[in-house]
DSSP file (Angstrom, degrees, kcal/mol; ACC not computed):
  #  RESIDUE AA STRUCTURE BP1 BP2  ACC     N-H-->O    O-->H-N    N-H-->O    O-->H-N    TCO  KAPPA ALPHA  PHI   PSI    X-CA   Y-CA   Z-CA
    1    1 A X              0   0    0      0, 0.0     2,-0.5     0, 0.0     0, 0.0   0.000 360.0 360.0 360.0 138.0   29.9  -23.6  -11.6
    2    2 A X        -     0   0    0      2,-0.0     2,-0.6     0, 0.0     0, 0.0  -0.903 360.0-149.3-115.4 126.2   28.4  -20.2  -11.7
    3    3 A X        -     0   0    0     -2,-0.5     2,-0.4     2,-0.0     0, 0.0  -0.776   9.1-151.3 -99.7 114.1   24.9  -19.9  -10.1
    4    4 A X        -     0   0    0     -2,-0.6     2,-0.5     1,-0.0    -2,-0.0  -0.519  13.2-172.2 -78.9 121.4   22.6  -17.1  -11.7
    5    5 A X        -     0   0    0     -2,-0.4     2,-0.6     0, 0.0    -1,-0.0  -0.896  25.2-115.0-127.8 139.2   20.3  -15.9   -9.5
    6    6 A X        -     0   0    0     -2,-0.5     2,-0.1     1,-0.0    -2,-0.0  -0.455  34.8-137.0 -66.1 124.4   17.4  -13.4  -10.6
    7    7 A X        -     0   0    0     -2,-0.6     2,-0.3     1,-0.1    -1,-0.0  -0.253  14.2-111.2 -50.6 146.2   17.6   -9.6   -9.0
    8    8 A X        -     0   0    0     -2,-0.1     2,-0.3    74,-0.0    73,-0.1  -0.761  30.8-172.9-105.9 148.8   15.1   -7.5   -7.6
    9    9 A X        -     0   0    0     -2,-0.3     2,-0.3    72,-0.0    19,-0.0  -0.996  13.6-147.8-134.1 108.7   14.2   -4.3   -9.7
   10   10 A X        -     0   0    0     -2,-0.3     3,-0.1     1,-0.1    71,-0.0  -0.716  11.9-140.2 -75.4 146.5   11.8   -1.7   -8.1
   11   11 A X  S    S+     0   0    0     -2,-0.3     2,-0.3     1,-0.2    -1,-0.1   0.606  82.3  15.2 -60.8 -20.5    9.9   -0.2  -10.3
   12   12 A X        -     0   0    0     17,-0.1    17,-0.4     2,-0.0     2,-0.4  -0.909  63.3-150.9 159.7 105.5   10.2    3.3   -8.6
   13   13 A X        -     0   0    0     -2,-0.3     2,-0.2    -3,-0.1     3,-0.1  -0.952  22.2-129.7-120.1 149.2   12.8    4.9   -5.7
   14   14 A X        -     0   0    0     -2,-0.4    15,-0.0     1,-0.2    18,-0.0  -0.554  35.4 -85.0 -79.7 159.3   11.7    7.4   -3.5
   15   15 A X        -     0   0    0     -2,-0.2     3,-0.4     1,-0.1     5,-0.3  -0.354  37.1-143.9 -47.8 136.6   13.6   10.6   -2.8
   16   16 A X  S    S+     0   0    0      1,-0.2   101,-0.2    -3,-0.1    -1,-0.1   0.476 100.4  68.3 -74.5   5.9   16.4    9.5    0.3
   17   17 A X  S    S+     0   0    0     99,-0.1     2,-0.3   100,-0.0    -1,-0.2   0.459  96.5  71.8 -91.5 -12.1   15.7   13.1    1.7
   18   18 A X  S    S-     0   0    0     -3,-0.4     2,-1.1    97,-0.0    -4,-0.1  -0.825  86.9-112.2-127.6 146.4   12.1   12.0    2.6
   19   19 A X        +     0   0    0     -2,-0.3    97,-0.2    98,-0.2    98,-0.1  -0.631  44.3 176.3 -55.8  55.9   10.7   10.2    4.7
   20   20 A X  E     -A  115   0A   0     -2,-1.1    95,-3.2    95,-0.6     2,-0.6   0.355  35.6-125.9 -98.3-167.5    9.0    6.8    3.4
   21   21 A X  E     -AB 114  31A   0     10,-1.4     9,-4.3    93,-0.2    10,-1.6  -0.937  35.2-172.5-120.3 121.3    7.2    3.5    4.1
   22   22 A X  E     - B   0  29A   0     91,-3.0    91,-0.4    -2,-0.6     7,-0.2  -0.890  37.5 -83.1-122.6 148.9    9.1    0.3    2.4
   23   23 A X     >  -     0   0    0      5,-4.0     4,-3.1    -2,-0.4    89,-0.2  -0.279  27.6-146.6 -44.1 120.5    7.9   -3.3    2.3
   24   24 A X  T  4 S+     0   0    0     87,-4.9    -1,-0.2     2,-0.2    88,-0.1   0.632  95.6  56.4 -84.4  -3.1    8.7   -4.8    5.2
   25   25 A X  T  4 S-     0   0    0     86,-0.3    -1,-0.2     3,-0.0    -2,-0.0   0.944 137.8  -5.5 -84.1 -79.1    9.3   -8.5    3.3
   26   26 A X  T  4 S-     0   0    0      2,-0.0    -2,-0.2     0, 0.0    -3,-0.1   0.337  94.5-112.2-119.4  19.9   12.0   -6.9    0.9
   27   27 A X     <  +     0   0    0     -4,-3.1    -3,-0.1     1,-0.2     3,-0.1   0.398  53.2 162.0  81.3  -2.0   12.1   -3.2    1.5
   28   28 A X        -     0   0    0     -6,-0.2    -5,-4.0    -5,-0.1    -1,-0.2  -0.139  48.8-103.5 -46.9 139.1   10.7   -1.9   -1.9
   29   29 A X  E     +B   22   0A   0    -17,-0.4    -7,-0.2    -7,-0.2    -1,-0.1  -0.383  42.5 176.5 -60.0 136.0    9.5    1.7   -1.5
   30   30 A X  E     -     0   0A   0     -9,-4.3    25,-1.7     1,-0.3     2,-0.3   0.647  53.2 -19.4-138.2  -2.7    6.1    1.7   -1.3
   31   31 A X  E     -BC  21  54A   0    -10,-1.6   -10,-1.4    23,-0.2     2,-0.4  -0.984  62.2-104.3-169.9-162.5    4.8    5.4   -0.7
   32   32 A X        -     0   0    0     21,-0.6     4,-0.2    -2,-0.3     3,-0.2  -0.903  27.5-127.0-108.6 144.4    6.3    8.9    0.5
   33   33 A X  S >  S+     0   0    0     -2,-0.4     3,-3.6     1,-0.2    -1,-0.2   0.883 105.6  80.3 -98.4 -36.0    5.2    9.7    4.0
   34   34 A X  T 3  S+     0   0    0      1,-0.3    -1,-0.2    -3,-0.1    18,-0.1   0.933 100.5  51.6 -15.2 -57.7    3.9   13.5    2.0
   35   35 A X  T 3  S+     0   0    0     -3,-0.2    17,-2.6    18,-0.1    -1,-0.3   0.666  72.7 108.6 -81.7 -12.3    1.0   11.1    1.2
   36   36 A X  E <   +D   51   0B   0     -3,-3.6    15,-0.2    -4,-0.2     3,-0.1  -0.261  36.4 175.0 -52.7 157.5   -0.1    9.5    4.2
   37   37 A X  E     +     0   0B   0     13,-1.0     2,-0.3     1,-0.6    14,-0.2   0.311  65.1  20.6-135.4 -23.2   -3.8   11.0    4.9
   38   38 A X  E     -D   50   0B   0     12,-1.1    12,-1.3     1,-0.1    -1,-0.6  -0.963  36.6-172.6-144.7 167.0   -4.9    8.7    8.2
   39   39 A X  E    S+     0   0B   0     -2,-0.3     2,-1.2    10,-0.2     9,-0.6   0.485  73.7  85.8-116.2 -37.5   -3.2    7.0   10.3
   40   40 A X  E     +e   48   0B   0      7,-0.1     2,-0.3     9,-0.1     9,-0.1  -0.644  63.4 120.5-117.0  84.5   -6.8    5.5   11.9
   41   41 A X  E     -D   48   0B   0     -2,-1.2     2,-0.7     7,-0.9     7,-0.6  -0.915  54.0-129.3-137.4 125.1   -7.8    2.3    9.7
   42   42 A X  E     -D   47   0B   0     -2,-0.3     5,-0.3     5,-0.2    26,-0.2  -0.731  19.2-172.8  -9.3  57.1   -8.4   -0.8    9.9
   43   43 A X  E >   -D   46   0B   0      3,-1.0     3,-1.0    -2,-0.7     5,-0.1   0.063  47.1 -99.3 -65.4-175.3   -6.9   -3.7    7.7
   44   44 A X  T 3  S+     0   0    0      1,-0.2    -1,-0.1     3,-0.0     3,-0.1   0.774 125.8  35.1 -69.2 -24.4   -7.8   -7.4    7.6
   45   45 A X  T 3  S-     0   0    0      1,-0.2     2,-0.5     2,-0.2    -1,-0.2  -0.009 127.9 -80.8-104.8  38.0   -4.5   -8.2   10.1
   46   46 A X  E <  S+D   43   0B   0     -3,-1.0    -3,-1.0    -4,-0.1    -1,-0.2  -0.839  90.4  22.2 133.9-166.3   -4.8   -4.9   12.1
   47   47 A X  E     +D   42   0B   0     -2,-0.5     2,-0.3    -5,-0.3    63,-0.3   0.172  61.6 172.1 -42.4 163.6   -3.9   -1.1   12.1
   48   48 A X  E     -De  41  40B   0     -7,-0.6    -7,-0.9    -9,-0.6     2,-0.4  -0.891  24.0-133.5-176.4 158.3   -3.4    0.2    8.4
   49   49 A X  E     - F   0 107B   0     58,-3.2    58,-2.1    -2,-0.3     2,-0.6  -0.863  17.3-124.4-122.6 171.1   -3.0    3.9    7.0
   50   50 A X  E     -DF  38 106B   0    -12,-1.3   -12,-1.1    -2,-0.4   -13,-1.0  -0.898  33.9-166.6-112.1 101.9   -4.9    5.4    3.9
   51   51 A X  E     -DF  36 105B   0     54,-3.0    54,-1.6    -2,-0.6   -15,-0.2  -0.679  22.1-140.5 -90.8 135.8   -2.2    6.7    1.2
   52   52 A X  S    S+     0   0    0    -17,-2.6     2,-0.2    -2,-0.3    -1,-0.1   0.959  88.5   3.9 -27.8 -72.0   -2.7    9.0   -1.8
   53   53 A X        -     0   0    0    -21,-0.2   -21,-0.6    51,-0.1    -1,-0.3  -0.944  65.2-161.1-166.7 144.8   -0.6    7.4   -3.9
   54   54 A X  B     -C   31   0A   0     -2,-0.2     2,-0.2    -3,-0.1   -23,-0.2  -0.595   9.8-152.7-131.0 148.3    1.5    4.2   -3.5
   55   55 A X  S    S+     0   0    0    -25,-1.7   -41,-0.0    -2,-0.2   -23,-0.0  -0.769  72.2  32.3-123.2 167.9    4.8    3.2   -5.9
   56   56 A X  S    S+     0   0    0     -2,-0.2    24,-1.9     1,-0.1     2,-0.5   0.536  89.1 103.0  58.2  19.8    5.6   -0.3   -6.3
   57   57 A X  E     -G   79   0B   0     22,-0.2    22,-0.2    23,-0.1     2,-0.2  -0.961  54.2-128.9-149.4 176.3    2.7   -2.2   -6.3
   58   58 A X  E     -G   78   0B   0     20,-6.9    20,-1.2    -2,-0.5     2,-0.5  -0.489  19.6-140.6-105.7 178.6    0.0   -4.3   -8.5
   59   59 A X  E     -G   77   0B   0     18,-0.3     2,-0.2    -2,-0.2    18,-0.2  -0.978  13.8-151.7-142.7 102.9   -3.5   -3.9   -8.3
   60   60 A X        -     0   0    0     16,-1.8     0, 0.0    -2,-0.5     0, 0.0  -0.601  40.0 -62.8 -82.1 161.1   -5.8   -7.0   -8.5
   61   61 A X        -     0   0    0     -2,-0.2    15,-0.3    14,-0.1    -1,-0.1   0.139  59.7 -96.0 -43.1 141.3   -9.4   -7.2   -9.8
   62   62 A X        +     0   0    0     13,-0.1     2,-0.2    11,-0.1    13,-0.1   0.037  44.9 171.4 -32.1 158.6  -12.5   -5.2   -8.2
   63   63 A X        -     0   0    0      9,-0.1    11,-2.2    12,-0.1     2,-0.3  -0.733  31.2-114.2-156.2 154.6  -14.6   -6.7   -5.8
   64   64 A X  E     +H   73   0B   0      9,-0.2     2,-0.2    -2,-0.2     9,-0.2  -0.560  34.6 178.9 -88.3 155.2  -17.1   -5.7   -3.7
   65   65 A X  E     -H   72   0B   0      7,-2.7     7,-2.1    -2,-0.3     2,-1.0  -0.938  33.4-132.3-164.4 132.7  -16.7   -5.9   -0.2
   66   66 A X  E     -H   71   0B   0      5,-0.2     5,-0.2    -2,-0.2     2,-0.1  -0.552  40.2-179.1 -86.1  91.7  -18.7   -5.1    3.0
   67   67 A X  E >   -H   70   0B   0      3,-1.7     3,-2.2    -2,-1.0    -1,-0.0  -0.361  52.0 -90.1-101.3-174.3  -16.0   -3.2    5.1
   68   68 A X  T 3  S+     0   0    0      1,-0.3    -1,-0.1   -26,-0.2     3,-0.1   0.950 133.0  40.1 -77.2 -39.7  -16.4   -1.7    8.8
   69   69 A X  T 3  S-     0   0    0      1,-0.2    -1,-0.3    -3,-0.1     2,-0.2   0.804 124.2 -92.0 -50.2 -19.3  -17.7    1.8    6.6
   70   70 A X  E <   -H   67   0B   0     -3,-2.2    -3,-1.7     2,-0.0     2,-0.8  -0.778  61.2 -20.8 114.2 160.2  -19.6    0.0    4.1
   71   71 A X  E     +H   66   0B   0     -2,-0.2    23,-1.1    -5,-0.2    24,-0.3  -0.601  58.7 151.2-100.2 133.2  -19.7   -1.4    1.1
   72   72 A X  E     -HI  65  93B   0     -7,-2.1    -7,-2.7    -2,-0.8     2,-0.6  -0.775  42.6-120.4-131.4 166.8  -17.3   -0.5   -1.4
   73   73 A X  E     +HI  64  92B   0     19,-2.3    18,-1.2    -2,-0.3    19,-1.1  -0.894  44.6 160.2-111.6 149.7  -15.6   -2.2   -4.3
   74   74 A X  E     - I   0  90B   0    -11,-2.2     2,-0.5    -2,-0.6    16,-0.2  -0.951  31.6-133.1-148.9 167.3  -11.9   -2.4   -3.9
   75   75 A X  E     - I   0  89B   0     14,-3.6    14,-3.0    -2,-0.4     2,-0.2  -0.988  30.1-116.9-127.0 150.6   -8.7   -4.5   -5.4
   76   76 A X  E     - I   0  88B   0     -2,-0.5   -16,-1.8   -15,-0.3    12,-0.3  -0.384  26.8-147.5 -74.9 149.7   -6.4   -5.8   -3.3
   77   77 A X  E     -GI  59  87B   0     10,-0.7     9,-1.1   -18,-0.2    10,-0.9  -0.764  20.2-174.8-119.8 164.4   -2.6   -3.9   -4.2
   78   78 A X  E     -GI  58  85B   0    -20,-1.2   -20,-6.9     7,-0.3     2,-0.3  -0.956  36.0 -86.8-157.8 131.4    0.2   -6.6   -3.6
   79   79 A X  E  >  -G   57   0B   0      5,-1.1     4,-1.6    -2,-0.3   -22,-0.2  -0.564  21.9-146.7 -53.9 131.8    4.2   -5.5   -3.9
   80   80 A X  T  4 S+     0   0    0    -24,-1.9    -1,-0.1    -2,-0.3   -23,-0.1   0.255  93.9  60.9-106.2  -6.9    5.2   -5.9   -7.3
   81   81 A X  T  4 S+     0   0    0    -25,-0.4    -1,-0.1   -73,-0.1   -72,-0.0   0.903 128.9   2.9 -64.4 -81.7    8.8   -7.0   -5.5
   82   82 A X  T  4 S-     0   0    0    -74,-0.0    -2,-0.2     2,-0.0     3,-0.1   0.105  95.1-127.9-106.2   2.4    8.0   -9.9   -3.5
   83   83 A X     <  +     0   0    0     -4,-1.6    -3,-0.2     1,-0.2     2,-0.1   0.370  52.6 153.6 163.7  35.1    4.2  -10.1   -4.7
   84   84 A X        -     0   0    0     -6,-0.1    -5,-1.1    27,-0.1     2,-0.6  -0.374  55.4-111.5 -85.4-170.4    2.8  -10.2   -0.9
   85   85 A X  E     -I   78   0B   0     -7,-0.2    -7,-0.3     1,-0.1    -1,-0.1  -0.826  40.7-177.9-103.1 131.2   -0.4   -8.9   -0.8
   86   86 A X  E     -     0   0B   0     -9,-1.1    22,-1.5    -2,-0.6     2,-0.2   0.588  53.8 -56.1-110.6 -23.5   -0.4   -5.1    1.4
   87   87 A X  E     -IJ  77 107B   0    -10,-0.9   -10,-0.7    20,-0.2     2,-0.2  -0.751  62.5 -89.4-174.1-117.0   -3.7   -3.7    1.6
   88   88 A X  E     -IJ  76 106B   0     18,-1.2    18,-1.8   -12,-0.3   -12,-0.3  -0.872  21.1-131.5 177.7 142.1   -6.4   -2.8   -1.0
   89   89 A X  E     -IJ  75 105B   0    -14,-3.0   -14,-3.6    -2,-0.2     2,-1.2  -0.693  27.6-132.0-110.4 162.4   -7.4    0.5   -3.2
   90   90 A X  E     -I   74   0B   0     14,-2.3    13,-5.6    11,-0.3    14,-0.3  -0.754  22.4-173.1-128.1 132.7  -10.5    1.2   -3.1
   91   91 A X  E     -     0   0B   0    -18,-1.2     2,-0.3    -2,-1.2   -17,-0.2   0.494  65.8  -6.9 -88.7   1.5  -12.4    1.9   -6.3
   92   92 A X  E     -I   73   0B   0    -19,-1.1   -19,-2.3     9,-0.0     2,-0.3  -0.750  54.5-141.8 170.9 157.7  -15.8    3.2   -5.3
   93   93 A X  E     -I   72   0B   0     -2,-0.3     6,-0.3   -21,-0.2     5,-0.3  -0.961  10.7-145.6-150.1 115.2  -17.8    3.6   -2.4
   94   94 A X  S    S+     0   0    0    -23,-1.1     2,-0.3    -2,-0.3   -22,-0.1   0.884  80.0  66.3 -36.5 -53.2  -21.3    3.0   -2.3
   95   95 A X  S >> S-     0   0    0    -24,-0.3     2,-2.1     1,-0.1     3,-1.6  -0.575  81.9-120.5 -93.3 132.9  -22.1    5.8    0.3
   96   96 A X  T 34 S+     0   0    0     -2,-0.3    -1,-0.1     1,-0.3    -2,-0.1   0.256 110.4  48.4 -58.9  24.5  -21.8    9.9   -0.2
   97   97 A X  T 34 S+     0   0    0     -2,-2.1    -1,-0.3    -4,-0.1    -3,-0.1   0.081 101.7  57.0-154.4  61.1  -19.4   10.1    2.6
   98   98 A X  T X4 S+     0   0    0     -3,-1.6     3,-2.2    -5,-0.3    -2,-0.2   0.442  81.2  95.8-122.3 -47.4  -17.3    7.6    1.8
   99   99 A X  G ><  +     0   0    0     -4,-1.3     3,-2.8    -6,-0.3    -3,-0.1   0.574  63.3  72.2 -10.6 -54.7  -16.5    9.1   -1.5
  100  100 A X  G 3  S+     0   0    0      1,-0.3    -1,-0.3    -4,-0.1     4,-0.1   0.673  93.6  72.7 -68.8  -2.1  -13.3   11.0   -0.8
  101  101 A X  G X   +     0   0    0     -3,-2.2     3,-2.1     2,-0.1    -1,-0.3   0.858  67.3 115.0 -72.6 -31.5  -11.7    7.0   -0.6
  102  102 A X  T <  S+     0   0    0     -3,-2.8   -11,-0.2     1,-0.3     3,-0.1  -0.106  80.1   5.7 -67.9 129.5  -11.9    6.5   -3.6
  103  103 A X  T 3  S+     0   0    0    -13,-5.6    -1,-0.3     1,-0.3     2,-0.2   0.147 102.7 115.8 101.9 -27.4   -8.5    6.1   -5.5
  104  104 A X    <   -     0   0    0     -3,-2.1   -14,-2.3   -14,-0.3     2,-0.4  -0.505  59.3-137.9 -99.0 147.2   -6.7    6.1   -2.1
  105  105 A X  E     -FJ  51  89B   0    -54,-1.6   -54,-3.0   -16,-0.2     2,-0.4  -0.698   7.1-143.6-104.9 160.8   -5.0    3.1   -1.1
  106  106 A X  E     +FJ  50  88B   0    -18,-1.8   -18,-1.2    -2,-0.4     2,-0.5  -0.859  21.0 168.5-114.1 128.8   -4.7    0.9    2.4
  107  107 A X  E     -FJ  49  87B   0    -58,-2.1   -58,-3.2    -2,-0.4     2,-0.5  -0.986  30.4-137.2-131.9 135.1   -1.2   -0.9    3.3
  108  108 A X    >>  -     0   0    0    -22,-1.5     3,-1.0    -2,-0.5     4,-0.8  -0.856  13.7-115.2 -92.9 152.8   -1.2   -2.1    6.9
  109  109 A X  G >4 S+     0   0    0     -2,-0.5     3,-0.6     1,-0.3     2,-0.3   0.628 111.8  67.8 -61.5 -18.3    1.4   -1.8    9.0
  110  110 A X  G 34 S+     0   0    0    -63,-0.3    -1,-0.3     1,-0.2     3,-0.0   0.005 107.1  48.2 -75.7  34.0    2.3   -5.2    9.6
  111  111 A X  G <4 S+     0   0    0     -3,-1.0   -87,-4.9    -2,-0.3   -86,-0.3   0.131 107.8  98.5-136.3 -29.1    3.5   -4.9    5.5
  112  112 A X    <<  +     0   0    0     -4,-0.8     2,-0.3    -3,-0.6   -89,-0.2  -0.520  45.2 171.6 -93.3 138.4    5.4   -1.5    6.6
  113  113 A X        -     0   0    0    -91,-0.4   -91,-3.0    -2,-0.1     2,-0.5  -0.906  32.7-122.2-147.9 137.7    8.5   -0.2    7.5
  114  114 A X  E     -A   21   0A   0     -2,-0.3     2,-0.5   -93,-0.2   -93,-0.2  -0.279  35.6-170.4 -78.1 125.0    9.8    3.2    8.1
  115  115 A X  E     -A   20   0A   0    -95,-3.2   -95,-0.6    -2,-0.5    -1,-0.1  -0.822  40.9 -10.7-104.1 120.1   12.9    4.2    5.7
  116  116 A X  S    S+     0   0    0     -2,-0.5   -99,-0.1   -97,-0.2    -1,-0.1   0.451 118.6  31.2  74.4 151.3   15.4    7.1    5.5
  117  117 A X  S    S+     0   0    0   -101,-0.2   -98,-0.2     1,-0.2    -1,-0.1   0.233  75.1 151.2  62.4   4.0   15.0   10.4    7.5
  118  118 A X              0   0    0      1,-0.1    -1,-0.2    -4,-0.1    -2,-0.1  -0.250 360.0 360.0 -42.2 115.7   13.1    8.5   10.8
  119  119 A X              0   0    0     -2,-0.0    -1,-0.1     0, 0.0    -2,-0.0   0.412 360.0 360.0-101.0 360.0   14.1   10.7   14.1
């Protein structure tokens, strides 16, 4: 008996010449290290970094939500391998100097693992 088992697809590889950040559950790529902008954030389990732009993941509905900044509306982004849930983008921000979040997304590191070119 031959057992069929469903494959994982990314949507999306990164260059292997660069230095990236992969899901730490099944190793999907999930942004280019070129895109990090902070290191020094805060997720709901811990540490998290603030990305540009993110590959590989889905984007659930807005909500507002009262964060250590402020209130902003954000969706939670989930790998669109293994569907755990990684951070959150944030779609507006209430306060003028918050602004420059918006569009950028939050993965925390206990979702992260560093891939290809690491010294």
């Amino acid at each position: 008996m031959v057992k069929m088992t469903k494959s994982k697809t990314f949507q999306a590889y990164l260059p292997t010449c660069h230095r990236t950040y992969s899901c730490v559950h099944c190793r999907a790529h999930l942004a280019n290290h070129d895109e990090l902008i902070s290191k020094s954030f805060q997720g709901s389990q811990g540490r998290a970094y603030l990305f540009n732009s993110v590959v590989n993941v889905g984007c659930g509905p807005a909500e507002e939500r009262v964060l250590l900044t402020g209130l902003h509306a954000v969706a939670d982004i989930y790998c669109e391998s293994c569907k755990t849930t990684l951070g959150w983008k944030y779609e507006h921000a209430f306060e003028s100097s918050q602004k420059y979040k918006e569009g950028k997304f939050i993965i925390e590191l206990a979702h992260m693992i560093k891939d290809n070119g690491w010294e």
